[in-house]
Phi, psi and omega in degrees: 000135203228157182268109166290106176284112188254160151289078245199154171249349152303297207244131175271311189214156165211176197215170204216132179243110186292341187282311186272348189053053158253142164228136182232124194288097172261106180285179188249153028279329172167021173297164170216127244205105191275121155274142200246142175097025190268128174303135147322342159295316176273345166281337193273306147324334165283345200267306189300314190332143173283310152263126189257352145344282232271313191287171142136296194281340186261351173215005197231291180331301167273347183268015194197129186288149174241209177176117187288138183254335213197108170250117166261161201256016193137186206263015176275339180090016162275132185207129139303094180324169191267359176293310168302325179251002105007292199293000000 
């Protein structure tokens, strides 16, 4: 799974697993958000967008159960799964 880097003031890159039909989402400062059931159709349509902000909150963001995966924690550059900051 390789990271696309998009131009977005939401998002910095987002990346897409076709097996699992996942796609995961990196915001900016630097979270990361696995949405689970996503058709390849709607990751290939977040890529063709013009705004991939406004296709995110309008076709992805409520519609896929989701899961923070990756949290950064500030401007120091230290960052946890989110599991690890939980813990």
């Amino acid at each position: 799974m390789d990271w696309v880097r998009v131009k977005s003031k939401m998002l910095m890159a987002v990346a897409y697993n076709a097996e699992w039909q996942q796609l995961y989402l990196k915001y900016r400062p630097g979270d990361v958000y696995c949405y689970r059931g996503v058709p390849p159709s709607r990751y290939e349509e977040l890529l063709a967008a013009d705004s991939k902000g406004t296709y995110a909150r309008d076709h992805i963001l409520h519609s896929y159960p989701y899961q923070r995966i990756y949290i950064a924690d500030g401007p120091e550059g230290q960052a946890r799964s989110a599991d690890q900051r939980l813990g």
